[in-house]
N, C-alpha and C positions, 0 to 999 in steps of 0.2 A: 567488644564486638559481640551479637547477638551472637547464642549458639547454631538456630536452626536460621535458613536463609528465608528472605522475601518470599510473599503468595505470588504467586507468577499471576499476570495479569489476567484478567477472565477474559474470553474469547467469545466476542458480539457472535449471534446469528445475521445471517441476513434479512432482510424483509424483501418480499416479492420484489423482481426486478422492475427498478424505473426506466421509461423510457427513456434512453440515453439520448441529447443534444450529441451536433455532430460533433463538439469538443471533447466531449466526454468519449464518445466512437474511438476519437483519434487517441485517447489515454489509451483506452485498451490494446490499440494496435503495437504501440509503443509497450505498454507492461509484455505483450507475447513476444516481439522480438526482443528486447533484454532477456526473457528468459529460455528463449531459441538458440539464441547466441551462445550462449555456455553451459546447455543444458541443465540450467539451475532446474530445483523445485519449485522459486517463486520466481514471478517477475512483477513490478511494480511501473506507476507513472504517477505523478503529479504536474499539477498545474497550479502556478500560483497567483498571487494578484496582479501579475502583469502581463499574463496570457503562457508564461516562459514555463514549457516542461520540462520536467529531469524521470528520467527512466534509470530504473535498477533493475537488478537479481539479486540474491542469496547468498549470500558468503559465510561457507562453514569451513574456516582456518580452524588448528586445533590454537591457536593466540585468539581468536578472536570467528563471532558469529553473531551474524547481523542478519535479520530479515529484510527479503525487498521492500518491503514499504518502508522500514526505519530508514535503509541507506537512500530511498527515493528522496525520504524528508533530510537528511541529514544534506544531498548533495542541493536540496532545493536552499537549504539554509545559509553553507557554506558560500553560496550562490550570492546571496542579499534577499532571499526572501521572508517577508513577516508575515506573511498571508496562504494559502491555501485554501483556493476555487473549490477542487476534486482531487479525490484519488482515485486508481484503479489498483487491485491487487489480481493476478493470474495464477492459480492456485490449483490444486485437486481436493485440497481440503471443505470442506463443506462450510467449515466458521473461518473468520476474521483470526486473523492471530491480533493478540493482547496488547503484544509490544509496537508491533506495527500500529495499530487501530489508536492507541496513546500516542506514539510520536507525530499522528496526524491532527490529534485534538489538542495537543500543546500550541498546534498553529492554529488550528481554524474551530470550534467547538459547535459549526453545523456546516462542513463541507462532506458531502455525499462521500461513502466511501463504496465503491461498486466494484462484487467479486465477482470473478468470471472464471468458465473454468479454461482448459488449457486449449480450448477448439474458439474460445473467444464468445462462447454464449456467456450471457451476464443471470450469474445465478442470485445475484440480489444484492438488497443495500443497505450501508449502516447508514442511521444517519444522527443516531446518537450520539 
């Protein structure tokens, strides 16, 4: 086993926010109540090739810590899905987290990822 662990993934900026489709609107509404709901720090939504969304928040167990976007993709997967439309992440952070932003490009390697902060204005997009 290596001594020192992995580079944590590097963390996308945004780019100026796109005008969101009203699909896209509807992720976001969904990424702020998951993360309303149990007062996580993120909340997450995806959409995948069949129109079907799966929404998350954050989970920090001391077992185990997931970011909203991974467990959005992780339940979209569990799901049947191969594909991913869009994501939305609800955040106060300014950048993409790394992990999240990968487990959405493992499905789709140009589906929009649109961060928003937690009032629901959309502060920009990956689309890297």
């Amino acid at each position: 086993m290596p001594d020192t662990p992995a580079a944590p993934a590097a963390q996308p900026t945004p780019t100026a926010p796109a005008t969101l489709s009203a699909e896209d609107a509807k992720l976001v509404v969904l990424a702020r109540g998951a993360r309303g709901r149990v007062a996580a720090v993120e909340g997450a939504a995806v959409r995948d090739q069949d129109g079907r969304t799966y929404a998350a928040a954050s989970v920090a167990l001391p077992s185990l810590t997931l970011t909203a976007l991974q467990l959005a993709v992780a339940s979209a997967v569990a799901a049947g899905a191969s594909r991913l439309e869009a994501a939305v992440v609800v955040t106060e952070a300014s950048t993409l987290d790394g992990a999240g932003h990968l487990a959405v490009r493992d499905l789709a390697a140009d589906a929009p990822i649109h961060v928003a902060a937690p009032d629901g204005t959309v502060l920009g997009t990956v689309t890297e």
